[in-house]
C-alpha positions in Angstrom: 9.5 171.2 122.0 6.1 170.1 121.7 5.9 167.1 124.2 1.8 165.9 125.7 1.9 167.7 129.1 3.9 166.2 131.5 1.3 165.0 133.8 -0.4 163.0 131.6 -3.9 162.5 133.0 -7.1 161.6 131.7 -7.1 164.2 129.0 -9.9 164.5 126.3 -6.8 164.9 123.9 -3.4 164.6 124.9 -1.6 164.0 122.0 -1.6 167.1 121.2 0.7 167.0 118.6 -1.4 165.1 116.3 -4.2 167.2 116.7 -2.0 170.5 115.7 -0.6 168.8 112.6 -4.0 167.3 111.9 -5.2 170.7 112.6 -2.9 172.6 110.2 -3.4 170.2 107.8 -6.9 171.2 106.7 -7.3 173.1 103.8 -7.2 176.8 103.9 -6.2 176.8 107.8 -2.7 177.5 107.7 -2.9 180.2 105.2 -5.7 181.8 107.7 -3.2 181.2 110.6 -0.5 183.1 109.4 -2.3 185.6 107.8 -3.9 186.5 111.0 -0.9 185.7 113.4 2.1 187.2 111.6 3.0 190.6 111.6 0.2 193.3 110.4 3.2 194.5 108.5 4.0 191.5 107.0 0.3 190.5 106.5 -0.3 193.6 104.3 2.4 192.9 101.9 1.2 189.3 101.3 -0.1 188.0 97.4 -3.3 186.3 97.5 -1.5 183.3 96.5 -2.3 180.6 99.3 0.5 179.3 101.6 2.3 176.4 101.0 3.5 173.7 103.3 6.9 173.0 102.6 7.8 171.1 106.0 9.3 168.5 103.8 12.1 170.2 102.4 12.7 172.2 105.7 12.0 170.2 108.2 14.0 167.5 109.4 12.5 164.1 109.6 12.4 163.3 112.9 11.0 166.5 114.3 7.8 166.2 111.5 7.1 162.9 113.5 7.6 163.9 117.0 6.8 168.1 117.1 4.1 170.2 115.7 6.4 172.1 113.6 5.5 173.2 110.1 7.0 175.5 107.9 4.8 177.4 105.1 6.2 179.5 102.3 4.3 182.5 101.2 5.1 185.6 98.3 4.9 189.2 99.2 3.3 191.6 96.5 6.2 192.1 95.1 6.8 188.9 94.4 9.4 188.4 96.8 9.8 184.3 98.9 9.6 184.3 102.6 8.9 181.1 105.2 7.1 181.3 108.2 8.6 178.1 110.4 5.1 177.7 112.9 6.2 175.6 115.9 3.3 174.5 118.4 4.5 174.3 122.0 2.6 171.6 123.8 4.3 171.0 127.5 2.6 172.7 130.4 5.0 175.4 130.8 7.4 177.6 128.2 10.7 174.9 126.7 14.0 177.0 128.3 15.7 175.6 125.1 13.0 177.2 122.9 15.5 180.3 122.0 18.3 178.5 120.6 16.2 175.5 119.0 14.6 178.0 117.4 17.6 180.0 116.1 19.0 176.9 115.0 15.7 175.8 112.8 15.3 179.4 111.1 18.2 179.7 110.3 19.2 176.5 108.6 15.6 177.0 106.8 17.4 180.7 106.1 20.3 179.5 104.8 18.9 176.2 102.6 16.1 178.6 100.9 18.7 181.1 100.2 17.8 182.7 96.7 20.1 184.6 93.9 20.1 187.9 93.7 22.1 189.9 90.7 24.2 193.2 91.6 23.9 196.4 89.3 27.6 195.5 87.8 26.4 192.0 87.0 27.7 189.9 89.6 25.4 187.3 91.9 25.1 186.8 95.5 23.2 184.5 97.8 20.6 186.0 100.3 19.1 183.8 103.0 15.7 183.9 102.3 13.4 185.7 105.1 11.8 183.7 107.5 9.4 184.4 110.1 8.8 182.1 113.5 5.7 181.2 115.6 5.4 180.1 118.1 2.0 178.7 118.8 1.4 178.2 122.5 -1.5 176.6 124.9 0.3 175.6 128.1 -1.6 176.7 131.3 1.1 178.4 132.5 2.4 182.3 131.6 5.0 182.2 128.7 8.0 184.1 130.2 10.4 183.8 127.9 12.0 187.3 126.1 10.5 187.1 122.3 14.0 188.9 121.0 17.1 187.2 121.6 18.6 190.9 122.4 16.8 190.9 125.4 18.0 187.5 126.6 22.0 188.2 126.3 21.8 189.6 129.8 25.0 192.0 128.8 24.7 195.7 129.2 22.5 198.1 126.8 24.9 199.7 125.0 26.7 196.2 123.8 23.4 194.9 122.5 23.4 198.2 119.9 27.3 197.1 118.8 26.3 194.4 116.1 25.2 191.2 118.3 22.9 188.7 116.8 19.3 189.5 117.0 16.2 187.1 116.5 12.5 187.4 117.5 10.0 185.4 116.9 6.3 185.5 117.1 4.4 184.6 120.1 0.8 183.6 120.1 -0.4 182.4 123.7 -3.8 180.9 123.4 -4.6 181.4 127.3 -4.0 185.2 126.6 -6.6 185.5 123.8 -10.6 185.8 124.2 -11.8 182.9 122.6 -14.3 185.3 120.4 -10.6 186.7 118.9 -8.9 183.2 118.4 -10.2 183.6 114.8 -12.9 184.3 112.2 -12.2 181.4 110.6 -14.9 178.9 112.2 -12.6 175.6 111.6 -9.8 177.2 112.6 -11.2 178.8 115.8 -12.5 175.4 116.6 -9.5 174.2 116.8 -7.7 176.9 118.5 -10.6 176.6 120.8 -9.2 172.4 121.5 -6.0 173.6 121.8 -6.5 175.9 124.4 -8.8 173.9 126.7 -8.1 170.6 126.4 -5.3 170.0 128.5 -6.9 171.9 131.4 -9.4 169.1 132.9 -8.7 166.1 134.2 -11.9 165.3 133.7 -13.0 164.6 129.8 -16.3 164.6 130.1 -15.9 168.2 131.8 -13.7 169.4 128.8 -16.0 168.3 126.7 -18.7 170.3 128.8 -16.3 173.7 128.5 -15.3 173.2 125.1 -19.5 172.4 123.6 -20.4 175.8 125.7 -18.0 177.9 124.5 -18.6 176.8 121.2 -22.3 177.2 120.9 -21.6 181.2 122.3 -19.4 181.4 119.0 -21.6 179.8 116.3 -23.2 176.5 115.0 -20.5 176.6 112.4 -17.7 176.7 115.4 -20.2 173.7 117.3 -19.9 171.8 113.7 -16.0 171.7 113.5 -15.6 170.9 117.7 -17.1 167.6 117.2 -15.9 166.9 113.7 -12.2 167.4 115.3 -13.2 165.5 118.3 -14.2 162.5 116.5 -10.8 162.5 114.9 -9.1 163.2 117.4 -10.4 162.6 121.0 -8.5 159.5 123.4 -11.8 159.6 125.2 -15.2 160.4 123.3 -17.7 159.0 125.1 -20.6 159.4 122.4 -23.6 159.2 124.2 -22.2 162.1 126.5 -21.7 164.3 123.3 -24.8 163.7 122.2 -26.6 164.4 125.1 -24.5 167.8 125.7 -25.1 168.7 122.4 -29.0 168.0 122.9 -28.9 170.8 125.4 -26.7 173.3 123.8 -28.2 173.1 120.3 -31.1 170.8 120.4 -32.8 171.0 116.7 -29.2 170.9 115.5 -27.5 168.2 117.5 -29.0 164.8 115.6 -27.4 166.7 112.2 -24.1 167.5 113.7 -23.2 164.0 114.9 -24.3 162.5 111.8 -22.1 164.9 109.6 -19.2 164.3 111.9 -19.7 160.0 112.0 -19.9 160.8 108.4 -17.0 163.1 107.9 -15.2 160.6 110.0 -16.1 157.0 108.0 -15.5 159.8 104.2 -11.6 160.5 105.4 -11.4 156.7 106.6 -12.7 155.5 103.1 -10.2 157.8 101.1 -7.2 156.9 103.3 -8.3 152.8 102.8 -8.7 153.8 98.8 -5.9 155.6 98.2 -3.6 152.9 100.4 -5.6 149.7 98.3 -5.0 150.9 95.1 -0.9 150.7 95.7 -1.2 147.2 97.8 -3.4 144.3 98.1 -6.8 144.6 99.4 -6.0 143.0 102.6 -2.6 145.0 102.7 -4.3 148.0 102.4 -7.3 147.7 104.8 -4.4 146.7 107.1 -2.5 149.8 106.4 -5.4 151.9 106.7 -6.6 150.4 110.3 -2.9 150.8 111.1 -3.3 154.8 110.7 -6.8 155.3 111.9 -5.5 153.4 114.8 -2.2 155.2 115.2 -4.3 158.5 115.1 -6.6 157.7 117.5 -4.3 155.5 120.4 -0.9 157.0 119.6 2.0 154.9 118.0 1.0 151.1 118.3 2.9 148.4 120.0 5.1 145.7 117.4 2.8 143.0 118.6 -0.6 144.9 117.6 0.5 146.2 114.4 2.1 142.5 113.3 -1.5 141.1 114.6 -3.4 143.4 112.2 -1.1 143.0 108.8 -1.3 139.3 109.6 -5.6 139.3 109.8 -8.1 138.3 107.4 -9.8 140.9 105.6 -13.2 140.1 108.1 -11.1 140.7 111.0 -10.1 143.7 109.8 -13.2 145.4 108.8 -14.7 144.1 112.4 -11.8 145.7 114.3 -12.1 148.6 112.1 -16.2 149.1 113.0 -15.1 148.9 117.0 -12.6 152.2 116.2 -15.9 154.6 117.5 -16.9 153.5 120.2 -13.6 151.6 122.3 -11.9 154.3 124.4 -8.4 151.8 124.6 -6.6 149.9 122.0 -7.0 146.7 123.5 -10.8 147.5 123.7 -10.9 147.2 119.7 -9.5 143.9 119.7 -11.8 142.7 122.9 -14.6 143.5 121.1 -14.1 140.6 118.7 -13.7 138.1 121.1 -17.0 138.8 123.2 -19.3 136.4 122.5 -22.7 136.9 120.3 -25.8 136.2 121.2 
């Protein structure tokens, strides 16, 4: 449900996908998406205990490669379960299969986190645990599909009232929301803030523009997280542009930011080379490690490339690895190496 838009131009991200899991991922931002984007009702009755991604268990293998979705399970007060199944909608326009998809995910999460409840006389029954369903959209076109299934049966009023299935689902449609009231999480409104505009210009350099102004009107903190995402995440970051835009926006600040974000950036590709080494070789792991920094940055690699990089020596590796910055293609890492020095 949550294919790159189907135009596919130059985008400053269009992998959208990614960058919502990546997004999601961080700590403390799902737990302040769903506590500002569910139901006030629900919201209220919430423990302080922080949500929990439980995609694994609920989410079928496929779709945690290919879709945005994610499912978090949070307590009430009471001490009562409940899952909220978040699905990020990425085409340009609303998925016409998004009602029954839908259906079909909540309630298989429903049914498989069903808990046991005891009756007064003693005996036990299973109850489908509750789960509530978001959809997180940032097409450029109006979402027009009914939120309540009720209302999409098409049969007359009073046959809706006899007993007929009913689902709803929450609908949060980013080009509907002033980008002040995205969030008052920083990180989180940062990335909302990427997710709304960055599949409107064909131009990245003029996304970049929009999404750097918008950002300085919200805060230095909101400016901070833009470019650490970007970093991560961008198919086209052309550096000395950033910098520049950023010398104009927030000049006494803008030599700081894009060293905390190069650093950021070389910290999380460290840990993920680390944590990979210490189960496999040295070489193994560097190679493993360029694979995914790689994979984030270009999209899923071609068999040639990534039987070219587990096959390198540990230089070539660590040169191809430095070249990850600054080359805007995947060939362009590997090009890099074979320019001649002077």
């Amino acid at each position: 449900m949550n294919d790159d838009d189907e135009d596919g131009g130059r985008r400053l991200i269009k992998r959208h996908d990614q960058f919502a899991k990546y997004l999601l991922d961080q700590p403390g931002i799902a737990d302040a998406f769903l506590r500002e984007r569910l139901p006030a009702a629900v919201s209220a009755n919430l423990s302080d205990a922080v949500a929990v991604d439980r995609s694994e268990s609920f989410v079928d293998a496929a779709l945690r490669e290919r879709r945005g979705d994610r499912v978090y399970s949070l307590g009430t007060r009471a001490g009562d379960p409940l899952l909220a199944w978040a699905v990020v909608e990425h085409k340009s326009q609303p998925d016409g299969n998004a009602l029954p998809q839908l259906l079909t995910h909540v309630s298989g999460a429903a049914v498989k986190g069903a808990v046991r409840r005891v009756l007064p006389d003693g005996g036990v029954w299973m109850v489908p645990i509750p789960v509530f369903a978001i959809i997180l959209y940032h097409g450029t076109r109006k979402w027009s599909l009914p939120t309540r299934l009720l209302d999409a049966y098409g049969v007359p009023e009073g046959m809706t009232e006899a007993g007929l299935l009913d689902f709803r689902y929450v609908l949060i449609d980013l080009e509907t929301i002033a980008d002040d009231d995205l969030s008052r999480h920083p990180d989180l409104q940062a990335g909302l803030l990427v997710l709304k505009y960055a599949g409107h210009d064909a131009d990245p350099r003029e996304t970049l523009e929009r999404l750097l102004t918008i950002g300085a009107g919200a805060g230095l903190m909101v400016v901070m997280a833009l470019v650490r995402y970007l970093f991560l995440a961008a198919d086209s970051l052309d550096r000395a542009h950033l910098k520049m835009v950023l010398g104009r926006i927030v000049p006494e600040e803008s030599e700081m930011i894009m060293s905390n974000a190069l650093r950021e950036y070389m910290a999380e590709a460290r840990a993920e080379g680390v944590l990979v080494g210490e189960a496999k070789g040295k070489a193994e792991g560097k190679a493993e490690m360029l694979l995914r920094l790689l994979g984030r940055r270009f999209g899923p690699l071609p068999p040639e490339t990534a039987n070219r990089i587990r096959a390198a020596s540990i230089e070539e590796l660590d040169r191809w690895a430095e070249t990850i910055f600054d080359a805007r293609t995947l060939d362009a890492v590997f090009a890099e190496v074979r320019q001649p020095n002077h």
